[in-house]
FIKOLZA-1660 file (N, C-alpha, C; in steps of 0.1 Angstrom, whole numbers, plus 5000, padded with zeros to 4 digits):
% residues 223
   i   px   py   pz ch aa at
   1 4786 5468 4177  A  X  N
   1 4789 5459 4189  A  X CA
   1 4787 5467 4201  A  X  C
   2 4781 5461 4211  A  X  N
   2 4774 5467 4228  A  X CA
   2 4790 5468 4234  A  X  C
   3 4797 5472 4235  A  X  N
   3 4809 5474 4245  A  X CA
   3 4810 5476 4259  A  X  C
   4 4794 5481 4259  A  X  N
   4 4792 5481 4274  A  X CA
   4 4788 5466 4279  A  X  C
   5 4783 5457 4272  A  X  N
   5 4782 5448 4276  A  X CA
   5 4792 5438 4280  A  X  C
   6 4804 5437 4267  A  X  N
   6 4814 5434 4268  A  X CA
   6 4821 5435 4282  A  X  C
   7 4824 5449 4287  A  X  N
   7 4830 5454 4295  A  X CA
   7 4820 5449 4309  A  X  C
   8 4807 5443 4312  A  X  N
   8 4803 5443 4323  A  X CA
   8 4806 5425 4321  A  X  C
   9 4803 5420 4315  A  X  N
   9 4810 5404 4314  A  X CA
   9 4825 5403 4313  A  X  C
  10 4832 5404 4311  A  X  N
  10 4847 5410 4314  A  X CA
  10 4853 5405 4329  A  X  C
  11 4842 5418 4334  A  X  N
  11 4840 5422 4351  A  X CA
  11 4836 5406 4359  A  X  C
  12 4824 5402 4351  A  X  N
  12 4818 5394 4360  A  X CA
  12 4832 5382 4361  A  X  C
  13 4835 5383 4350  A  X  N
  13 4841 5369 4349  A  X CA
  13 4857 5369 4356  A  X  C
  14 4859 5380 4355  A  X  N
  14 4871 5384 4364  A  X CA
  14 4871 5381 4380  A  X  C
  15 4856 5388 4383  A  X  N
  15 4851 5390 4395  A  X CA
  15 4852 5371 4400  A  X  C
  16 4848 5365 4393  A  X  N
  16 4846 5347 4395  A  X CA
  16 4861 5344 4397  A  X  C
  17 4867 5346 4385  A  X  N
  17 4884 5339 4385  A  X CA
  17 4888 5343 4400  A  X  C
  18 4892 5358 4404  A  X  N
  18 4896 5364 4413  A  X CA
  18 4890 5354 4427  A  X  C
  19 4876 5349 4425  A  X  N
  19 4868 5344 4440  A  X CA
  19 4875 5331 4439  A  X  C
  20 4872 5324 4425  A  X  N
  20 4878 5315 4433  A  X CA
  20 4895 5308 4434  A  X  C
  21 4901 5320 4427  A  X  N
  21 4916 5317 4429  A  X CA
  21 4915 5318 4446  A  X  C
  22 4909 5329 4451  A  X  N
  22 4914 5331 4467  A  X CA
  22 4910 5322 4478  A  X  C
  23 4896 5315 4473  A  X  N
  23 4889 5301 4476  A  X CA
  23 4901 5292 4478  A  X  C
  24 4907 5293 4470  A  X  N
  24 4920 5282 4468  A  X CA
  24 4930 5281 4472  A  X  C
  25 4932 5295 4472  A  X  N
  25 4945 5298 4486  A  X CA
  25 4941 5295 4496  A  X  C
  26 4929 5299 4501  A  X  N
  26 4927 5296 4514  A  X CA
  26 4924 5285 4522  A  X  C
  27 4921 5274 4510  A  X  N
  27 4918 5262 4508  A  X CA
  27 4934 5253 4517  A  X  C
  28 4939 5257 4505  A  X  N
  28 4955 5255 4511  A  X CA
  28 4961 5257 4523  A  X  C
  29 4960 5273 4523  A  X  N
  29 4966 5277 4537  A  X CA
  29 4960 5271 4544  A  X  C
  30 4948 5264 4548  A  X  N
  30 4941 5259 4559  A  X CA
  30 4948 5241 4563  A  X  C
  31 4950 5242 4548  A  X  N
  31 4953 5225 4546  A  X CA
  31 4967 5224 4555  A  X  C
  32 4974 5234 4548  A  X  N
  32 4991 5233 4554  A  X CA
  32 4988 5237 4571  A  X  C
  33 4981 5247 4575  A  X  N
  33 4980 5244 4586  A  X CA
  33 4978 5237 4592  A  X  C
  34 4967 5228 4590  A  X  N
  34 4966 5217 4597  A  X CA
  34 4977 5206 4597  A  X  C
  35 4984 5207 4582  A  X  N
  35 4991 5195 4583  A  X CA
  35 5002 5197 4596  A  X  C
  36 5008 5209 4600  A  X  N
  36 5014 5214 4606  A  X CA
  36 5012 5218 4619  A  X  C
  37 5002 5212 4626  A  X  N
  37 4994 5214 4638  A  X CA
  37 5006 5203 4647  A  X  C
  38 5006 5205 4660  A  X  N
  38 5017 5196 4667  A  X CA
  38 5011 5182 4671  A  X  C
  39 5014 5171 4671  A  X  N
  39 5006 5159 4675  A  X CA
  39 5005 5159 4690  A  X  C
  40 4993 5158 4698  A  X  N
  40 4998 5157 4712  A  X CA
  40 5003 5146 4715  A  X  C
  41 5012 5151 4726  A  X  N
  41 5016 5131 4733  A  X CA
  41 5011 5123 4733  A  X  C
  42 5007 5109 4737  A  X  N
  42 5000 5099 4740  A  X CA
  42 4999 5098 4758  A  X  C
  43 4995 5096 4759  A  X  N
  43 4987 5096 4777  A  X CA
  43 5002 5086 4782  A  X  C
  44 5007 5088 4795  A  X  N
  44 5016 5078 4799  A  X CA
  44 5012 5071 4812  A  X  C
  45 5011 5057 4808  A  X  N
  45 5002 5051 4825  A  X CA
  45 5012 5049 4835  A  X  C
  46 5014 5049 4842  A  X  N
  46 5022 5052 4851  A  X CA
  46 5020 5035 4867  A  X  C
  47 5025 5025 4867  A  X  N
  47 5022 5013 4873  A  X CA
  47 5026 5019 4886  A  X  C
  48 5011 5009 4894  A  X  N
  48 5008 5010 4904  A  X CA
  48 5022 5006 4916  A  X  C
  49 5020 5009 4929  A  X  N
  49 5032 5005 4937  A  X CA
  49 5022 4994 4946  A  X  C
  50 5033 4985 4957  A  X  N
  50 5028 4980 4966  A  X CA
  50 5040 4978 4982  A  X  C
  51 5034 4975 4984  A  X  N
  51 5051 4975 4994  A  X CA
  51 5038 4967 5011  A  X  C
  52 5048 4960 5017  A  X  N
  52 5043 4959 5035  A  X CA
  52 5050 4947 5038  A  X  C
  53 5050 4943 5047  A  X  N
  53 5059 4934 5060  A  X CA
  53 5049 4927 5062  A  X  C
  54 5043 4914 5057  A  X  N
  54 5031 4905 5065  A  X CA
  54 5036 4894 5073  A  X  C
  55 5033 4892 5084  A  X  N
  55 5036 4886 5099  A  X CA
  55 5040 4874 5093  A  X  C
  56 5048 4861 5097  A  X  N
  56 5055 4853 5087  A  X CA
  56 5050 4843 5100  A  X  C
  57 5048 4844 5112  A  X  N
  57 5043 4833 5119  A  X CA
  57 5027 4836 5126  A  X  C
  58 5021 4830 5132  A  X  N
  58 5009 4829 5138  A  X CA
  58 5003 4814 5148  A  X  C
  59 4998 4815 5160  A  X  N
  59 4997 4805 5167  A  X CA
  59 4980 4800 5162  A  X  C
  60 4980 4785 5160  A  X  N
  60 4964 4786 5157  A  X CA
  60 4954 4785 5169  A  X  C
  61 4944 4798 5161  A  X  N
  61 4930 4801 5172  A  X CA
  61 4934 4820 5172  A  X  C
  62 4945 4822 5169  A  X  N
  62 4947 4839 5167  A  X CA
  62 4945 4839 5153  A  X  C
  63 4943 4853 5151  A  X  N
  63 4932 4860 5143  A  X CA
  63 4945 4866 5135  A  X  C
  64 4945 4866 5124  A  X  N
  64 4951 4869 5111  A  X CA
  64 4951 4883 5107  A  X  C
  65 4960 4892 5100  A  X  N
  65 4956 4899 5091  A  X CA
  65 4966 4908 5087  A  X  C
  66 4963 4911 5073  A  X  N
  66 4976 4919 5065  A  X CA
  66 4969 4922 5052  A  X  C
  67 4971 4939 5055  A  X  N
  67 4966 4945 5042  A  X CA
  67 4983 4955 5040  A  X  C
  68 4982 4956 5027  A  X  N
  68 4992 4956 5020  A  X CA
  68 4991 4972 5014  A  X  C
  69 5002 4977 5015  A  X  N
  69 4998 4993 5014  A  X CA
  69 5001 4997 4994  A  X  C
  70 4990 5001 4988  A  X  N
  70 4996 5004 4980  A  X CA
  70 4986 5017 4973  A  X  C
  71 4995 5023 4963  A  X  N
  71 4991 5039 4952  A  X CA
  71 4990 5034 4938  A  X  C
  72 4983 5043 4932  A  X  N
  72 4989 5047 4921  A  X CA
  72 4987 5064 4915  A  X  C
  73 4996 5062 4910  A  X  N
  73 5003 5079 4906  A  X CA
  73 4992 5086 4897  A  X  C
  74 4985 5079 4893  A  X  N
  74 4974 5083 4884  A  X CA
  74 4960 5083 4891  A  X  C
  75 4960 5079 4896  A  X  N
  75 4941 5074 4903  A  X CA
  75 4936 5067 4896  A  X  C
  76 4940 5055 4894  A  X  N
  76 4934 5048 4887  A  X CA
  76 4928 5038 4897  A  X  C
  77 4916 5032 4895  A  X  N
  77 4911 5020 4904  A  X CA
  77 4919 5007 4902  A  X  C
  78 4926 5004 4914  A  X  N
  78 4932 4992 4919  A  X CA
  78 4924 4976 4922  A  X  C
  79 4931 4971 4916  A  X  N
  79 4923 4957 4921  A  X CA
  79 4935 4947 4924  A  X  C
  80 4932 4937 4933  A  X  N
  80 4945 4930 4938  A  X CA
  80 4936 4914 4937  A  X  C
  81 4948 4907 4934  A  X  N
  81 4948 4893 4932  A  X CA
  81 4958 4888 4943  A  X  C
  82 4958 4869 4945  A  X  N
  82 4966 4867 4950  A  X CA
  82 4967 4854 4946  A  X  C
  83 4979 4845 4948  A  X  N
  83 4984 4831 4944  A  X CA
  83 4989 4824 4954  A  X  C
  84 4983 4815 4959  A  X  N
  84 4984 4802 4965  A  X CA
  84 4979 4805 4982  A  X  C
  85 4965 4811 4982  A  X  N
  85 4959 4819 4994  A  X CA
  85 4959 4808 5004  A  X  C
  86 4959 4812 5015  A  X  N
  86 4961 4799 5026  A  X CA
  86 4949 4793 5028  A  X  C
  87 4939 4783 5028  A  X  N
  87 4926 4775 5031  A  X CA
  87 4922 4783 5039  A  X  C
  88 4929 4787 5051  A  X  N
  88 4918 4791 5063  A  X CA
  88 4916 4809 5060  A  X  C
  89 4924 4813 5052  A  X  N
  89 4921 4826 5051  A  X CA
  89 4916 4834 5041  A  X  C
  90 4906 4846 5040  A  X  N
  90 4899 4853 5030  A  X CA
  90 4908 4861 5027  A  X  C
  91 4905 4868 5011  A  X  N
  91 4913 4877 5008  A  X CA
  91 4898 4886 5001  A  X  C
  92 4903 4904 4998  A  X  N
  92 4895 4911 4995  A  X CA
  92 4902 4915 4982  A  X  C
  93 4895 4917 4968  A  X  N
  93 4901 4922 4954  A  X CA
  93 4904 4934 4957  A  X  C
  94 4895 4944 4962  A  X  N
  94 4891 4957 4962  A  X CA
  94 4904 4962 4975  A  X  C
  95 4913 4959 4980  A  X  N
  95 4917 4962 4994  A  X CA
  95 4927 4954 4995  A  X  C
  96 4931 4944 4993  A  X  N
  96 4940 4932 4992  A  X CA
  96 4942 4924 5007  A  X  C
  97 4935 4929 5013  A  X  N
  97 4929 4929 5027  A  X CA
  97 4932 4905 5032  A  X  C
  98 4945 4905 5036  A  X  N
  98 4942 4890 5036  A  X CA
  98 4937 4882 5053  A  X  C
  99 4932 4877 5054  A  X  N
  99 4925 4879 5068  A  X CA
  99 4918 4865 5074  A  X  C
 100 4924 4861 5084  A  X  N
 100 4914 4843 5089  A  X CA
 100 4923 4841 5103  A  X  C
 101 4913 4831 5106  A  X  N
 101 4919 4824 5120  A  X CA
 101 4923 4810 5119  A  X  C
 102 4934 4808 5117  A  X  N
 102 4934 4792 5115  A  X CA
 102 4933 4785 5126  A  X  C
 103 4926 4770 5126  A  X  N
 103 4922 4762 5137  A  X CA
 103 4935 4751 5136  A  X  C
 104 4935 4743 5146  A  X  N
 104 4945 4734 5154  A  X CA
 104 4950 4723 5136  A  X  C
 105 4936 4722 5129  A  X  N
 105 4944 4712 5115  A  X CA
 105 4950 4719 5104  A  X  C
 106 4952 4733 5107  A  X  N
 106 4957 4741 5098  A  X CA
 106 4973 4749 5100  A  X  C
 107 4978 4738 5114  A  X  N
 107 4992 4738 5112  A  X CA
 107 5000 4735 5103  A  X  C
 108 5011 4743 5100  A  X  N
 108 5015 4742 5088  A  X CA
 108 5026 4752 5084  A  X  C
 109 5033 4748 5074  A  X  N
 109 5038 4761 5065  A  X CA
 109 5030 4761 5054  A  X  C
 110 5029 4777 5051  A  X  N
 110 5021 4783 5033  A  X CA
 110 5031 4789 5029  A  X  C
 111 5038 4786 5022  A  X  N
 111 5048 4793 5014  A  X CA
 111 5042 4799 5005  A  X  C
 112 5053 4806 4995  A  X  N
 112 5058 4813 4981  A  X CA
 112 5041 4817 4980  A  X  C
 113 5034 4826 4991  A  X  N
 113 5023 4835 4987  A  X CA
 113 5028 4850 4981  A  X  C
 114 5018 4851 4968  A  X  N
 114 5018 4862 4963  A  X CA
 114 5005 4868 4964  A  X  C
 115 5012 4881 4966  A  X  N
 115 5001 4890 4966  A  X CA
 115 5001 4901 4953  A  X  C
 116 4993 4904 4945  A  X  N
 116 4994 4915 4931  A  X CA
 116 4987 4925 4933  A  X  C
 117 4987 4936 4921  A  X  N
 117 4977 4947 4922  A  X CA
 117 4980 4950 4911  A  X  C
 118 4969 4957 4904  A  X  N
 118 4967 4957 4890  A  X CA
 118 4958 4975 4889  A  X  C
 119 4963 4982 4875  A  X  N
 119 4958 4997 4872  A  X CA
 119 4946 4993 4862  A  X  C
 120 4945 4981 4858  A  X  N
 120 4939 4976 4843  A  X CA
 120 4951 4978 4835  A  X  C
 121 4963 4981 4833  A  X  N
 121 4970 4980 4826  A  X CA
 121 4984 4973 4830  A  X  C
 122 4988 4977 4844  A  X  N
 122 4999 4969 4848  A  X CA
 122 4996 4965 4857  A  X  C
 123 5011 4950 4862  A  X  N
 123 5009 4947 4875  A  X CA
 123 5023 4949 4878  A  X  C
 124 5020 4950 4894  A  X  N
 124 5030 4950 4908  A  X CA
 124 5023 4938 4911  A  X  C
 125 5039 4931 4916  A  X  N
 125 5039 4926 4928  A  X CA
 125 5044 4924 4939  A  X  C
 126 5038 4920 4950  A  X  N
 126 5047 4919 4964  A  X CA
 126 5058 4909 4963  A  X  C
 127 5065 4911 4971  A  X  N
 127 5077 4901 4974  A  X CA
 127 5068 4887 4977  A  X  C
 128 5068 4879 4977  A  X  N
 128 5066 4859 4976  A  X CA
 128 5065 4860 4996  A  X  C
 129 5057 4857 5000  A  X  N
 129 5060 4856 5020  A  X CA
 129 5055 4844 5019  A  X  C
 130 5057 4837 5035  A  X  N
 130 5054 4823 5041  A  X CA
 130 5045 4828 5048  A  X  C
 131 5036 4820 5054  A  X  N
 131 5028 4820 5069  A  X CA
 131 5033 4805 5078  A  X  C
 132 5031 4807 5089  A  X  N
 132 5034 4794 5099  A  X CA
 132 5028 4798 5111  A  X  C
 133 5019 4785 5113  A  X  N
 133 5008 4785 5115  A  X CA
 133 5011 4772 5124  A  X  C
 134 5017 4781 5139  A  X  N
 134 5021 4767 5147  A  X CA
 134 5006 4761 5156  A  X  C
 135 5011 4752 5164  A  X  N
 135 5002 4745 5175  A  X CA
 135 5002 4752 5188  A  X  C
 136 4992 4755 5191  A  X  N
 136 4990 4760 5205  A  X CA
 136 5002 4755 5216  A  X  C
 137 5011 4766 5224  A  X  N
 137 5017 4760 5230  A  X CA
 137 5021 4765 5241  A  X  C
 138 5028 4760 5252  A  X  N
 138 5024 4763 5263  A  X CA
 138 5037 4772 5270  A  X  C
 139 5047 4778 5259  A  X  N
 139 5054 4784 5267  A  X CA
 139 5050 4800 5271  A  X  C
 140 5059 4805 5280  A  X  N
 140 5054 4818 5283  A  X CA
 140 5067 4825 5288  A  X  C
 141 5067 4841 5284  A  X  N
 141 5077 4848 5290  A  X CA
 141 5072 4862 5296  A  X  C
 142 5082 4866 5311  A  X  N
 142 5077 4876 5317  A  X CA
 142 5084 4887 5318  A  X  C
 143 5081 4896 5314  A  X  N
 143 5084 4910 5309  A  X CA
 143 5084 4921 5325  A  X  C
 144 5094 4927 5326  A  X  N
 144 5091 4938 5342  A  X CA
 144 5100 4949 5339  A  X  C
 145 5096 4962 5340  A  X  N
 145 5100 4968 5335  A  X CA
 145 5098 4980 5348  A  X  C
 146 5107 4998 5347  A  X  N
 146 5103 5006 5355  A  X CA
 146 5096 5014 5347  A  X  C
 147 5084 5021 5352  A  X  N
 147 5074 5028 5343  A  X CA
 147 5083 5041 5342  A  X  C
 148 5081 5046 5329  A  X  N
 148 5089 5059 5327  A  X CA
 148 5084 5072 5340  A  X  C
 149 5097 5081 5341  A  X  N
 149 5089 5094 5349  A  X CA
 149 5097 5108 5339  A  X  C
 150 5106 5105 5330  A  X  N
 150 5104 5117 5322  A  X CA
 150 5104 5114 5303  A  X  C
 151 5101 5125 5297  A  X  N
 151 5100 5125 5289  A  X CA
 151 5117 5128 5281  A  X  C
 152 5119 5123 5270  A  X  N
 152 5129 5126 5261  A  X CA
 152 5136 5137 5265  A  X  C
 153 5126 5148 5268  A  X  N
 153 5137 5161 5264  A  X CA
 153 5140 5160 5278  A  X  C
 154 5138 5156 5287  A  X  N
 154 5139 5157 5300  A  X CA
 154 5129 5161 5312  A  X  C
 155 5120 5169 5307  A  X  N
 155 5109 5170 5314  A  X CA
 155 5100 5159 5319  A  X  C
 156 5092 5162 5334  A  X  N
 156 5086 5152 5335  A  X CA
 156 5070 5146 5331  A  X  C
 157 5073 5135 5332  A  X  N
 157 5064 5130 5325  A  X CA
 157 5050 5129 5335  A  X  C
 158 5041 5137 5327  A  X  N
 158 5026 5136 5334  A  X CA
 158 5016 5127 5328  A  X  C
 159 5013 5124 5316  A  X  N
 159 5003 5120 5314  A  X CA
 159 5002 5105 5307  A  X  C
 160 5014 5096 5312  A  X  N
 160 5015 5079 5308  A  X CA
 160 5003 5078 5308  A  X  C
 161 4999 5066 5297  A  X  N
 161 4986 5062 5291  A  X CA
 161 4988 5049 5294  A  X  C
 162 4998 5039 5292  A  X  N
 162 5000 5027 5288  A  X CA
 162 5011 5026 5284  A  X  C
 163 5013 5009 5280  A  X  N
 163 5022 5005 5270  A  X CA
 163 5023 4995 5259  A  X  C
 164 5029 4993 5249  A  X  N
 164 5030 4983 5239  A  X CA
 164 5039 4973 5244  A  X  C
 165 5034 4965 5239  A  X  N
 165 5051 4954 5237  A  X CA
 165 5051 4947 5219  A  X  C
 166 5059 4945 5218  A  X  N
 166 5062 4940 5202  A  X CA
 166 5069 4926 5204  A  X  C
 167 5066 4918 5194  A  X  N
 167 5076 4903 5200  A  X CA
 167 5070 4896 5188  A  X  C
 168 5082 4889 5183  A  X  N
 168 5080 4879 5177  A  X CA
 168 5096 4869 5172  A  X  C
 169 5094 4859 5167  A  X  N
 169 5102 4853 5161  A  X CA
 169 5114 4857 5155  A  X  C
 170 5112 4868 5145  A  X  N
 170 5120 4873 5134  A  X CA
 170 5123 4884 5147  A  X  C
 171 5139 4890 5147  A  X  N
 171 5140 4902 5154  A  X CA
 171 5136 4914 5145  A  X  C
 172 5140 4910 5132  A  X  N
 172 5135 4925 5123  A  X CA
 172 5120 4921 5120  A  X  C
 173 5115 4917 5124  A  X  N
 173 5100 4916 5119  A  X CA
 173 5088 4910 5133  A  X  C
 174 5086 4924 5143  A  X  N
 174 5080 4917 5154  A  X CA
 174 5062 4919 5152  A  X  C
 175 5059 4910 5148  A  X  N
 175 5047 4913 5141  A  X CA
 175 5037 4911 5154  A  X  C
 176 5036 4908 5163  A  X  N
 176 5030 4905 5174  A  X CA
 176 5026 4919 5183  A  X  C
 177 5019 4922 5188  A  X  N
 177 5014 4933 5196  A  X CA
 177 5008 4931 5207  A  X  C
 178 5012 4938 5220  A  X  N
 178 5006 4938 5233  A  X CA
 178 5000 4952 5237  A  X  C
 179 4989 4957 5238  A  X  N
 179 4984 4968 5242  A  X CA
 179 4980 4966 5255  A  X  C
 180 4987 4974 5263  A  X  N
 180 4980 4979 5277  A  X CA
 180 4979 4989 5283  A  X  C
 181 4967 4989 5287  A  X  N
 181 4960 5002 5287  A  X CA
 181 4960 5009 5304  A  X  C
 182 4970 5000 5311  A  X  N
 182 4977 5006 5325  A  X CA
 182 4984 5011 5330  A  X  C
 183 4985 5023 5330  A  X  N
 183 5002 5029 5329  A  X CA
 183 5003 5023 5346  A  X  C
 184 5000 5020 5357  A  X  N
 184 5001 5013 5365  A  X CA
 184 5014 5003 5368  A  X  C
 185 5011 4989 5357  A  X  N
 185 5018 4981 5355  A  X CA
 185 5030 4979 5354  A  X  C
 186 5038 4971 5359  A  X  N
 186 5053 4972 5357  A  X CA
 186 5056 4955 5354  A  X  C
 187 5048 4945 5349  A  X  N
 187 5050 4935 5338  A  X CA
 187 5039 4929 5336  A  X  C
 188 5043 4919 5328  A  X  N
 188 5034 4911 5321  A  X CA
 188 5034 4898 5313  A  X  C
 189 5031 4892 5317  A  X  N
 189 5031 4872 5308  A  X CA
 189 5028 4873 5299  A  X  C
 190 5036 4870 5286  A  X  N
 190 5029 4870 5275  A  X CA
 190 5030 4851 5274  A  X  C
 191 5016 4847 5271  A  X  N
 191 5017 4833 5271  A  X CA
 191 5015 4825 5257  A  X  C
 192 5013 4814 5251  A  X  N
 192 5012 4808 5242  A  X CA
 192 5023 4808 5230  A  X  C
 193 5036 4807 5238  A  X  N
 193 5045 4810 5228  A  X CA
 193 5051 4797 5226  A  X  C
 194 5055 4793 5209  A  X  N
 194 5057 4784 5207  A  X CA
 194 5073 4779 5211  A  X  C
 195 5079 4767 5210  A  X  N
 195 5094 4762 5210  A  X CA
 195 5101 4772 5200  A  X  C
 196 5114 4778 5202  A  X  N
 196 5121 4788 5197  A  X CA
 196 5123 4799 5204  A  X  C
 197 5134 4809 5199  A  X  N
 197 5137 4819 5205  A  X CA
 197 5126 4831 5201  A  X  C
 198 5119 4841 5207  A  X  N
 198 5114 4851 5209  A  X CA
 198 5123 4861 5213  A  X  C
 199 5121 4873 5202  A  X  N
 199 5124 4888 5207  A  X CA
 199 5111 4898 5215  A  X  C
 200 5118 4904 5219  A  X  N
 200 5103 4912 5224  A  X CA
 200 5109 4933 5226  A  X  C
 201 5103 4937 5225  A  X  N
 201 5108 4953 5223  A  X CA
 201 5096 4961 5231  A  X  C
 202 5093 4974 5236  A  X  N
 202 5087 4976 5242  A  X CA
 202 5084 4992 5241  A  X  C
 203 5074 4999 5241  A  X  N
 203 5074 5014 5241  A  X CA
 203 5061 5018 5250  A  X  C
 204 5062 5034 5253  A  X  N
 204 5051 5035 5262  A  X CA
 204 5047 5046 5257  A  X  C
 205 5029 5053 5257  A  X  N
 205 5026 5059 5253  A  X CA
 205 5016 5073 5261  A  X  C
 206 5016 5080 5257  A  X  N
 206 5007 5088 5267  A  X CA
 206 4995 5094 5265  A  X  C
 207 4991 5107 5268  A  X  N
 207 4976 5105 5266  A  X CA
 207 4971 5110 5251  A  X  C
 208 4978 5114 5252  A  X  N
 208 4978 5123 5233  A  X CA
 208 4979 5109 5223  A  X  C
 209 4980 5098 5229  A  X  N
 209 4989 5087 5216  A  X CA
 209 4999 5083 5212  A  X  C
 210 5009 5097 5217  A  X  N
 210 5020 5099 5213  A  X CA
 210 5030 5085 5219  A  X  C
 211 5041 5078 5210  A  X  N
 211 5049 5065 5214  A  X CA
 211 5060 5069 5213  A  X  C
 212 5064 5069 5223  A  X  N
 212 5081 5063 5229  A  X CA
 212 5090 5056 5215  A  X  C
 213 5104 5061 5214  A  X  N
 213 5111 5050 5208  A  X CA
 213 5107 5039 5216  A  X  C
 214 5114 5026 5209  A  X  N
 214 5116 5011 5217  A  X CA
 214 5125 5011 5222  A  X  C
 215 5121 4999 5228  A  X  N
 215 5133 4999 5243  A  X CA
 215 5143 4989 5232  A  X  C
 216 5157 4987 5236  A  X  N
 216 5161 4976 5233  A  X CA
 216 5156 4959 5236  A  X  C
 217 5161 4953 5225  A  X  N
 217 5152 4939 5222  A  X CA
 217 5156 4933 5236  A  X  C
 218 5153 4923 5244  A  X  N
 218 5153 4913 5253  A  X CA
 218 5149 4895 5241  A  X  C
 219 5155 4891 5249  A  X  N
 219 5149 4872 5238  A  X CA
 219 5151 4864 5251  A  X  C
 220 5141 4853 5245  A  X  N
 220 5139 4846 5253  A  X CA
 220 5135 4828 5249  A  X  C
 221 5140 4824 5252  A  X  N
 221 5143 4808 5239  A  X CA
 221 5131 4797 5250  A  X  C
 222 5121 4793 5240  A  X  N
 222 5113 4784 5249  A  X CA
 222 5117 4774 5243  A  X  C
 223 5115 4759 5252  A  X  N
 223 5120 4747 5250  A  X CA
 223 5109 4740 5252  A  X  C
% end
């Protein structure tokens, strides 16, 4: 009998068992690894915000408009809807942008308008607001004031630009705007105001842009 032969088959076959026992550990250890790997989180979407104050009256033949400020925490593209839009006025998806001029037959109230905004996943909504949308009317009130000569800290004031006036219906909500661009001036008519009390507030600006607190409110009740 060849014993050398014996002895080199022996080897071989040892050599095989040995490969593929370790094939099979490793097989394993790979397997348990994996099973053992951490799951990552799932993505978390995070809903858009909206928030703004849109003007609640308007005289018709004046020009409309209220865009609505809003984020999202993710960057995700925004699109905005709206429910029960007023006939005379456009609205933009992309911007929420609501915008028109209503004419003399489009007096009226528009109530419980919604405004939305959407991530593709969630929505926000705005608070529900009215529009009122009076008749041209013929009251008017006159504003006179002394032009400022220092500034806040006490220094004097050089470089007056102008002034604002603010006024409307609501005292917390004076949605109305007067720009004048005369620091000259010391009043001004503001005309077409409808039957009701008006507030009005006032600030002045200089050449930088920079605005004044407001003055304390004044009202003025048309009949």
């Amino acid at each position: 009998m060849d014993f050398r032969h014996s002895w080199i088959l022996a080897t071989v076959v040892a050599s095989c068992l040995s490969g593929c026992w370790t094939d099979e550990l490793d097989g394993d250890s790979h397997k348990k690894s994996a099973d053992n790997d951490p799951i990552p989180p799932a993505e978390v979407n995070h809903a858009p915000t909206i928030s703004g104050a849109p003007t609640p009256t308007i005289v018709a033949g004046e020009f409309y408009e209220f865009i609505p400020d809003a984020a999202d925490a993710d960057g995700d593209v925004l699109e905005f809807s709206i429910a029960r839009k007023p006939s005379w006025a456009n609205f933009n998806k992309s911007t929420g942008r609501l915008s028109g001029t209503p004419q003399d037959g489009d007096v009226g109230n528009f109530t419980n308008i919604e405004i939305s905004v959407s991530d593709g996943q969630e929505t926000e909504q705005l608070a529900a607001f009215n529009i009122t949308v009076d008749a041209i009317a013929l009251g008017a009130a006159t504003l006179s004031w002394y032009p400022p000569t220092q500034n806040i800290d006490g220094s004097q004031l050089t470089n007056l630009a102008g002034y604002r006036i603010y006024y409307g219906r609501d005292p917390n909500v004076l949605g109305r705007t007067v720009v004048i661009d005369n620091p000259g001036l010391s009043s001004y008519v503001i005309e077409n105001l409808a039957t009701g009390q008006w507030h009005f507030v006032m600030t002045s600006v200089n050449l930088d842009g920079v605005e004044s607190r407001r003055t304390a409110a004044v009202s003025k009740t048309i009949t």
